[in-house]
ROMAR-253848 format. One record per residue: residue in one letter; x, y, z of N, C-alpha, C in turn; chain. Coordinates in nm, 4 decimals, padded with zeros to 6 digits. Example, Ala and Ser with C-alpha at 12.3 -4.5 7.8 and 13.67 -1.06 7.14 Angstrom:
2
A | 01.3190 | -00.5690 | 00.7800 | 01.2300 | -00.4500 | 00.7800 | 01.3200 | -00.3300 | 00.7800 | A
S | 01.2850 | -00.2250 | 00.7080 | 01.3670 | -00.1060 | 00.7140 | 01.2900 | 00.0030 | 00.7870 | A
! end
This chain:
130
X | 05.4086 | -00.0049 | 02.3222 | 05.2805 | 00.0429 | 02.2792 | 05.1831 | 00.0406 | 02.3968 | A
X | 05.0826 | 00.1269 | 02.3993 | 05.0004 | 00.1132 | 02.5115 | 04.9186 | 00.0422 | 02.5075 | A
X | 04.8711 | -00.0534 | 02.5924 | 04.7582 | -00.1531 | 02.6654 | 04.6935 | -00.1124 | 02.6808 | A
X | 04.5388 | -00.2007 | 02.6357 | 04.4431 | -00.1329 | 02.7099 | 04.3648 | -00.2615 | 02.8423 | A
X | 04.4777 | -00.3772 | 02.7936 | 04.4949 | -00.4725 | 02.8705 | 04.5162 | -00.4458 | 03.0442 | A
X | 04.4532 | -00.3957 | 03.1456 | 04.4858 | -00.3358 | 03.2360 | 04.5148 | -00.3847 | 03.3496 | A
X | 04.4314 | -00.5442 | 03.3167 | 04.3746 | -00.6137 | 03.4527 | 04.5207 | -00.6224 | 03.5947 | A
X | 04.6050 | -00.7262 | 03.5239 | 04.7234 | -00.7396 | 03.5516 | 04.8009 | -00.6133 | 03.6613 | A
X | 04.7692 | -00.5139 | 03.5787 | 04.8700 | -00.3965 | 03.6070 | 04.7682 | -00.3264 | 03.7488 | A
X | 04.6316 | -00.3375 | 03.7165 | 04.5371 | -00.2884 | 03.7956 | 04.6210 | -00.4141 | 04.0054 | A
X | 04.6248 | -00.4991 | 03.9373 | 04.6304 | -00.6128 | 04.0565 | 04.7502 | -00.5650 | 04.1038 | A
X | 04.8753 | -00.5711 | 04.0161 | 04.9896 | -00.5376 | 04.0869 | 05.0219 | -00.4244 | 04.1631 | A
X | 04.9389 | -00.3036 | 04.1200 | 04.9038 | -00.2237 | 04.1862 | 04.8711 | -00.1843 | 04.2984 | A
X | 04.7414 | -00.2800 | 04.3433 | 04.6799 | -00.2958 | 04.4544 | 04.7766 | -00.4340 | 04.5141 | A
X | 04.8458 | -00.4951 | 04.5222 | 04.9308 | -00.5939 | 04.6265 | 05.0677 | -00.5034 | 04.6481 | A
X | 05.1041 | -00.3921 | 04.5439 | 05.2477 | -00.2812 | 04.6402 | 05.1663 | -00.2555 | 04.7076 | A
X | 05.0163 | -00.2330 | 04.7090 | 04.9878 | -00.0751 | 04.8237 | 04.9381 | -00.2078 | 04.9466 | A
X | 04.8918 | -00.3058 | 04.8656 | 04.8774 | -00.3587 | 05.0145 | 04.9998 | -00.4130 | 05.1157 | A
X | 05.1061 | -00.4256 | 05.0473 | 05.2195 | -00.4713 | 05.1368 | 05.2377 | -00.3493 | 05.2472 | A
X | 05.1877 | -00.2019 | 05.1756 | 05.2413 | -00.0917 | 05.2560 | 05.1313 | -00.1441 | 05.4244 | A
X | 04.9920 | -00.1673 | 05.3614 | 04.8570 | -00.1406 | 05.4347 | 04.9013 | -00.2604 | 05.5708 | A
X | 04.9422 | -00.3487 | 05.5264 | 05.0037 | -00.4768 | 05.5692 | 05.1124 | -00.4460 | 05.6619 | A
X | 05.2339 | -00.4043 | 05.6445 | 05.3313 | -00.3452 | 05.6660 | 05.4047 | -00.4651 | 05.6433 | A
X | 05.4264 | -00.5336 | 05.5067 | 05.5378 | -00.6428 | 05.4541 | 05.6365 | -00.6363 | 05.4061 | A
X | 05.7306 | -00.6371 | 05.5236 | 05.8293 | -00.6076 | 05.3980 | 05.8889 | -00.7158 | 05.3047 | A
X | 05.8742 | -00.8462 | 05.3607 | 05.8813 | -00.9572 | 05.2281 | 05.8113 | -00.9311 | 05.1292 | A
X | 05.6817 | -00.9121 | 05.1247 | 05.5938 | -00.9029 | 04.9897 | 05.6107 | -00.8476 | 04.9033 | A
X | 05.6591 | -00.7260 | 04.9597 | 05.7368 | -00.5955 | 04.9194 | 05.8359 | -00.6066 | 04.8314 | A
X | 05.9436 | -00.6975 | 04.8882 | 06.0961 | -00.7686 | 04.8498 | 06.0349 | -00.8548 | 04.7257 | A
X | 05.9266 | -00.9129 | 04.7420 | 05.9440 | -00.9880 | 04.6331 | 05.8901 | -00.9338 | 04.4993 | A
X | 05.8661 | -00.7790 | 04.4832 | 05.7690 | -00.7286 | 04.4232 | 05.9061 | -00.6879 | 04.3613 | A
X | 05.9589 | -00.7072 | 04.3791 | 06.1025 | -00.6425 | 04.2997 | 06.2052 | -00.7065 | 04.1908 | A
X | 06.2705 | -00.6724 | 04.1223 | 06.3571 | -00.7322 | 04.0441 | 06.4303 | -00.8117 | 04.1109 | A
X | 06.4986 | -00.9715 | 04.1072 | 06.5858 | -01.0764 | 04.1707 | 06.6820 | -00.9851 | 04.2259 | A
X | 06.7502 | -00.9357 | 04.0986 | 06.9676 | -00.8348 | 04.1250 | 06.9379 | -00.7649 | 04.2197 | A
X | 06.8094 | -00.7377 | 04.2631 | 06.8186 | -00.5995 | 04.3637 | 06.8661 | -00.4667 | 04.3209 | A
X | 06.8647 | -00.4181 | 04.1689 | 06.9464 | -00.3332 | 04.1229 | 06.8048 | -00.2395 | 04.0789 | A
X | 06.7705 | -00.1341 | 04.2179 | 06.6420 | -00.0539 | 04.2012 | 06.6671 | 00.0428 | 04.2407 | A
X | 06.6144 | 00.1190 | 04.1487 | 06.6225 | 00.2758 | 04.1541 | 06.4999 | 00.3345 | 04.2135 | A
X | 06.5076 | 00.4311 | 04.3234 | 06.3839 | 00.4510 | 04.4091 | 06.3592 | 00.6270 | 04.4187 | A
X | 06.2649 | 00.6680 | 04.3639 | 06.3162 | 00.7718 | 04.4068 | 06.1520 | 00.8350 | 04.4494 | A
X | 06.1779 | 00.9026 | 04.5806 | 06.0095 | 00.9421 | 04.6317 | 05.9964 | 01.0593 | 04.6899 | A
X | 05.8720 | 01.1281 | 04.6525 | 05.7913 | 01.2244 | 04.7107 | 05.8124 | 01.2904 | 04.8425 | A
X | 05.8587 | 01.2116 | 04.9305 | 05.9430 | 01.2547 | 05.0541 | 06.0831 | 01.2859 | 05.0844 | A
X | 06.1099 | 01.4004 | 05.1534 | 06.2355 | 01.3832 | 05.1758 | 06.3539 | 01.2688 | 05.1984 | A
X | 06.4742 | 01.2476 | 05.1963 | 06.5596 | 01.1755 | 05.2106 | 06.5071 | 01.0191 | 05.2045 | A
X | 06.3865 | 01.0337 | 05.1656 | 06.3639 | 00.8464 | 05.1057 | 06.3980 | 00.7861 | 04.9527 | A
X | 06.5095 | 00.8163 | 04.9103 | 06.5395 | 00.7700 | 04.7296 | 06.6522 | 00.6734 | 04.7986 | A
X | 06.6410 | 00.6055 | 04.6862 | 06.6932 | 00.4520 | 04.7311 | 06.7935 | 00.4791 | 04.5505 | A
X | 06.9274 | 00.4037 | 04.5899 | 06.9926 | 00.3682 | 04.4592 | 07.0026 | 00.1926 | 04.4606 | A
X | 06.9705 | 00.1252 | 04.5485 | 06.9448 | -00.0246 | 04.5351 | 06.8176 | -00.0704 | 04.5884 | A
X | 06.7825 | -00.1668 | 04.6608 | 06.6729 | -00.2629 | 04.6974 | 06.6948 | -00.2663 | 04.8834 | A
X | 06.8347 | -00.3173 | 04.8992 | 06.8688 | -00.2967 | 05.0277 | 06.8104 | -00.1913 | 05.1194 | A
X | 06.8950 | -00.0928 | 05.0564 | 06.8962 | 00.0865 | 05.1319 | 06.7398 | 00.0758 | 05.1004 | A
X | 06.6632 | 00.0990 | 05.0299 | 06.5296 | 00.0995 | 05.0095 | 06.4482 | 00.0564 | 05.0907 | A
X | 06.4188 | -00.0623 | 05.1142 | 06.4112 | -00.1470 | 05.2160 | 06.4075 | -00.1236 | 05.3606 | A
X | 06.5047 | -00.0589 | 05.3798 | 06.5726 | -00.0861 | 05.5142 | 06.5096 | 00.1009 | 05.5594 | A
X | 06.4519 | 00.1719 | 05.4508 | 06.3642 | 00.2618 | 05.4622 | 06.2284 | 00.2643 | 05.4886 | A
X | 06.1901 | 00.1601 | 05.3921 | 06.0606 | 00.1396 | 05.4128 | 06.0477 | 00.0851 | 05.5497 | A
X | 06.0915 | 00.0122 | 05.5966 | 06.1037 | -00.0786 | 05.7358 | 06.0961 | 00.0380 | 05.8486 | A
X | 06.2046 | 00.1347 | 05.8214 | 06.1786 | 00.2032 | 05.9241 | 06.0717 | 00.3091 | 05.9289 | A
X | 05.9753 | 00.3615 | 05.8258 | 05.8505 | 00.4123 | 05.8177 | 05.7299 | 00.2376 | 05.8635 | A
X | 05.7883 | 00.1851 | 05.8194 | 05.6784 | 00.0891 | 05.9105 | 05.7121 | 00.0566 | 06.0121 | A
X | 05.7871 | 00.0762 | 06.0846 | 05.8026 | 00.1219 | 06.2585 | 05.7291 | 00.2374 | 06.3070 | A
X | 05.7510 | 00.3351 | 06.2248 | 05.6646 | 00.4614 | 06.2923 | 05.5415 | 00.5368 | 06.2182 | A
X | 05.5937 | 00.4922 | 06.0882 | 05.4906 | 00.5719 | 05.9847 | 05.3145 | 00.5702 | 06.0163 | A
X | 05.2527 | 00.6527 | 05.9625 | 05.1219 | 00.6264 | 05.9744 | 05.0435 | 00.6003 | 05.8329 | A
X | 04.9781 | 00.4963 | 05.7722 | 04.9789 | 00.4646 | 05.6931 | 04.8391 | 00.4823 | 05.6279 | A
X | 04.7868 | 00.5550 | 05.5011 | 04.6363 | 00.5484 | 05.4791 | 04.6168 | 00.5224 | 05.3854 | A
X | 04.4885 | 00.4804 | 05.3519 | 04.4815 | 00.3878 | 05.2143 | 04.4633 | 00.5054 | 05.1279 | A
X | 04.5264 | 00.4458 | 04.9472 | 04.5605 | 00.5347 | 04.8638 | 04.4376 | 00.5313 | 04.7516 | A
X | 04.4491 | 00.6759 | 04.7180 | 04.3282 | 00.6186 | 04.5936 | 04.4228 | 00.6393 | 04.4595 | A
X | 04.3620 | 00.5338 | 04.3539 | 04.4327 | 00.5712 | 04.2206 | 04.3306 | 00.5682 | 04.0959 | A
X | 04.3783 | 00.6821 | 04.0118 | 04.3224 | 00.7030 | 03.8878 | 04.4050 | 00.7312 | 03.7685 | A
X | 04.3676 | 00.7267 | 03.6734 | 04.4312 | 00.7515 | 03.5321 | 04.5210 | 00.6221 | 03.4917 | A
X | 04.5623 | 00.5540 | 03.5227 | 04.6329 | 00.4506 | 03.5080 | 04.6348 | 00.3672 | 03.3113 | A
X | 04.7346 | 00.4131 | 03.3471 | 04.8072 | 00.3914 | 03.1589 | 04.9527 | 00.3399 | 03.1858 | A
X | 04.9218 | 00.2411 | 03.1040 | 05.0224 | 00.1481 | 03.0524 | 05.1071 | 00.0972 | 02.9019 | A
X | 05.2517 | 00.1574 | 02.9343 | 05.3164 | 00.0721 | 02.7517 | 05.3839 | -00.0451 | 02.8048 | A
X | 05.3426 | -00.1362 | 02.7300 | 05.3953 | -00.2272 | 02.6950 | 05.4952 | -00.2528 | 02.5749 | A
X | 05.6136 | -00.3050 | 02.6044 | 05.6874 | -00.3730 | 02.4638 | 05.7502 | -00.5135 | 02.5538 | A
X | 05.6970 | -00.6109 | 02.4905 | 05.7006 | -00.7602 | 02.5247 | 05.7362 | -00.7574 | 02.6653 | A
X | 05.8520 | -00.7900 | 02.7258 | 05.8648 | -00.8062 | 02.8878 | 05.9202 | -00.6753 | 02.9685 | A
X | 05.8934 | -00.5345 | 02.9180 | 05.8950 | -00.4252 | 02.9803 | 05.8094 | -00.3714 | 02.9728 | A
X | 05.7571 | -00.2878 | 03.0436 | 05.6512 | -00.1933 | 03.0574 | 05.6782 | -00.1040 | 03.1438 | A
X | 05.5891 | 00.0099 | 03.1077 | 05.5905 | 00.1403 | 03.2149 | 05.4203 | 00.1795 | 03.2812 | A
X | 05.4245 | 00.1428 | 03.3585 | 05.3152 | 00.1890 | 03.4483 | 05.2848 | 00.3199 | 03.5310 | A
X | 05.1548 | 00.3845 | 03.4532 | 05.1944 | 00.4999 | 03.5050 | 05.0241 | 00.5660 | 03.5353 | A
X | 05.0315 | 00.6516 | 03.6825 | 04.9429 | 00.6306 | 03.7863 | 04.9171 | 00.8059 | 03.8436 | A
X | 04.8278 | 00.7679 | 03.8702 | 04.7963 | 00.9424 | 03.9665 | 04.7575 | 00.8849 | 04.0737 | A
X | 04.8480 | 00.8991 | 04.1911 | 04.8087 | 00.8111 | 04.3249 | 04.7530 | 00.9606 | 04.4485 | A
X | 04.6727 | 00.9179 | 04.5307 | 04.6029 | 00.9921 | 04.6060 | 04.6006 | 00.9833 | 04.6982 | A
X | 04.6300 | 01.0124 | 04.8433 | 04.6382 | 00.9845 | 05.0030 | 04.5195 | 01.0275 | 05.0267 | A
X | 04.4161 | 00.9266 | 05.0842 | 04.2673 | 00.9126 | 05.0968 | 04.2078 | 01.0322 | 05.2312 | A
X | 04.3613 | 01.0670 | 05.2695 | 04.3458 | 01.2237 | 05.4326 | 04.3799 | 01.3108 | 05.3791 | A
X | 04.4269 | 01.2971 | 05.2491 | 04.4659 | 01.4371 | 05.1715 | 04.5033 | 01.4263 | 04.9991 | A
X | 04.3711 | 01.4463 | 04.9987 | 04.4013 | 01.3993 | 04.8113 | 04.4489 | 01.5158 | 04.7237 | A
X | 04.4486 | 01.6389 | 04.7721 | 04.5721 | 01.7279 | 04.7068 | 04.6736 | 01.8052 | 04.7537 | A
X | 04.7926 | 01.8004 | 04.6844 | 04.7851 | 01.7864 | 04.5448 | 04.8032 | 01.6188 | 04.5089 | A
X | 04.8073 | 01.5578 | 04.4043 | 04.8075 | 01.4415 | 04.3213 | 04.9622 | 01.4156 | 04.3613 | A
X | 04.9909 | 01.2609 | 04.3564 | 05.1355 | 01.2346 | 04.3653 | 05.1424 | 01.1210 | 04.1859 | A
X | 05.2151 | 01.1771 | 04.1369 | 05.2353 | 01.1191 | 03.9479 | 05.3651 | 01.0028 | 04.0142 | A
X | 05.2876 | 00.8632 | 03.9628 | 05.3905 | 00.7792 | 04.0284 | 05.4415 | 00.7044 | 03.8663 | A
X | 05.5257 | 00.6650 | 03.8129 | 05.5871 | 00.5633 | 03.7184 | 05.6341 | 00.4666 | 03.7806 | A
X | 05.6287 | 00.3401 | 03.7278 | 05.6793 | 00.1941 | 03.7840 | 05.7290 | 00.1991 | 03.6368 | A
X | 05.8692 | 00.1466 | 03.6074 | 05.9323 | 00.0373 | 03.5421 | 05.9232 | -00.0657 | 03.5678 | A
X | 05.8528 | -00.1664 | 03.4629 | 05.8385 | -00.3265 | 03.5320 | 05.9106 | -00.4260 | 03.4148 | A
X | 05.9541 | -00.5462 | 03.4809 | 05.9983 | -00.6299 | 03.4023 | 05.9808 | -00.7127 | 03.4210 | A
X | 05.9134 | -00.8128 | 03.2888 | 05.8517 | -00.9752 | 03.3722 | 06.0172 | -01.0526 | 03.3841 | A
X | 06.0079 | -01.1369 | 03.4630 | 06.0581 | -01.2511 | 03.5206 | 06.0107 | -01.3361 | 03.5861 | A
X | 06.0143 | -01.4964 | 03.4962 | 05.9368 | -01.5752 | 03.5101 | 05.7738 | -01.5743 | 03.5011 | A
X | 05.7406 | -01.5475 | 03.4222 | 05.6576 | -01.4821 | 03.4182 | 05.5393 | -01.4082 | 03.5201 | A
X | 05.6283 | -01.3230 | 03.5678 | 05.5443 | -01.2207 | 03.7138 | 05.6292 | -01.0651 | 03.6605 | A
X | 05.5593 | -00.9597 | 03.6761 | 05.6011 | -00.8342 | 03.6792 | 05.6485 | -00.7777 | 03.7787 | A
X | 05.8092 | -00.7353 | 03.7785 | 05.8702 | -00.7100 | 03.8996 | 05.9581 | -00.5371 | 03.8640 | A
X | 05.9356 | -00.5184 | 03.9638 | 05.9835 | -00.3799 | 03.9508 | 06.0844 | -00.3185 | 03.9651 | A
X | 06.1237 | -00.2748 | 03.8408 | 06.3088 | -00.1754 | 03.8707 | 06.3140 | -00.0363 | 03.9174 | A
X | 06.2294 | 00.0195 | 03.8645 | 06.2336 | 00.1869 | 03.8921 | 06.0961 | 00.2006 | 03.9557 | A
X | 06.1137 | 00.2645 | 04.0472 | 06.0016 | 00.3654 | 04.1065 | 06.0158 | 00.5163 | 04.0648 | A
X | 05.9470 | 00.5981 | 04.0356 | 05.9668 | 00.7505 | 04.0748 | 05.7792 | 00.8179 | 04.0953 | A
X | 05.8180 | 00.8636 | 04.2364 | 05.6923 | 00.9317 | 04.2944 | 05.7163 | 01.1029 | 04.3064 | A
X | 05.6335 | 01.1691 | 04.2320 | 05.6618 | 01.3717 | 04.2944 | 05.5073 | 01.3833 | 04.2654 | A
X | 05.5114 | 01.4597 | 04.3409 | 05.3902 | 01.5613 | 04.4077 | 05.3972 | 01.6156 | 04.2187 | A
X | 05.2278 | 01.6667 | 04.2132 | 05.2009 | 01.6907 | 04.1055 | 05.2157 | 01.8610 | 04.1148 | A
X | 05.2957 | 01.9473 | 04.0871 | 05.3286 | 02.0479 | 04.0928 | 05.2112 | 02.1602 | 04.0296 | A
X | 05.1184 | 02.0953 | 03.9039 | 04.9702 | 02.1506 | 03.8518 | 04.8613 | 02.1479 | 04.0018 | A
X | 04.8774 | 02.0716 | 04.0590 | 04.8081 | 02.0732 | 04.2028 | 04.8363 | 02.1956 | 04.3391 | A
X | 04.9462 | 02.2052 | 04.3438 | 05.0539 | 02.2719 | 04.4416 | 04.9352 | 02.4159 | 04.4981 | A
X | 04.8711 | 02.4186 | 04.5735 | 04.8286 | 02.5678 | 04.6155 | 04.9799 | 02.6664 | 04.6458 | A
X | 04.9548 | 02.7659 | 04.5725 | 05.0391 | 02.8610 | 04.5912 | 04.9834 | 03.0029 | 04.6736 | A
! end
C-alpha cells in the first residue's frame, strides 16, 4: 500500500546519491542486500549489473573517470507491504534536467535498515526531444 510516510525513504535516497557525490564505494556496498543477489539495470549503455560484484566493479570504474553532478529529485512515491517496498522517483541531472530519468528501487528491510535489490533507471521517453 502506499506511504505517505516518506521521511525514511526521502534519507535513503539522499545517502545512494551521496555515496555517488562522495565517490564510496563501501557506502554504496552497504546500501545493498547482504547475498549480493542485485539486479541493476541503468540509463547508460553497457552499465546493467546481474549481481552486486559486476555492479560494483562498474560503478568503481565511473568513479575513476566519471564526472559526477548533483541530482535533483521529485515525485517520489512509495508502496509499502511490511519489509518490502518499492520506491519510486523522477531523478534529474542538475547540467541537464531533460529529459527526466524514472528510477524504481526495490527495497528490503534487514535488520532493520532498507537495503536494496533491484535498481532500474531509463530516460523518460515523454521527455525525449524528437
Amino acid at each position: 500500500m502506499k506511504t505517505d510516510n516518506l521521511e525514511e525513504f526521502e534519507q535513503l535516497l539522499r545517502q545512494y546519491n551521496q555515496c555517488f557525490y562522495e565517490r564510496d564505494i563501501e557506502s554504496l556496498r552497504n546500501m545493498y542486500v547482504p547475498d549480493g543477489e542485485v539486479i541493476y539495470f541503468d540509463n547508460h549503455a553497457n552499465c546493467d549489473s546481474s549481481d552486486l560484484e559486476t555492479h560494483l566493479t562498474k560503478v568503481k570504474e565511473f568513479f575513476d573517470s566519471g564526472t559526477i553532478v548533483e541530482l535533483l529529485s521529485e515525485n517520489l512515491t512509495v508502496y509499502q507491504f511490511g519489509d518490502a517496498a518499492c520506491m519510486v522517483v523522477t531523478v534529474r541531472y542538475s547540467s541537464n534536467p531533460q529529459p527526466g530519468v524514472r528510477a524504481s528501487f526495490f527495497l528490503e528491510k534487514h535488520l532493520l535498515q532498507w537495503k536494496i535489490r533491484h535498481i532500474h533507471f531509463s530516460t523518460n521517453p515523454n521527455e525525449v526531444k524528437t
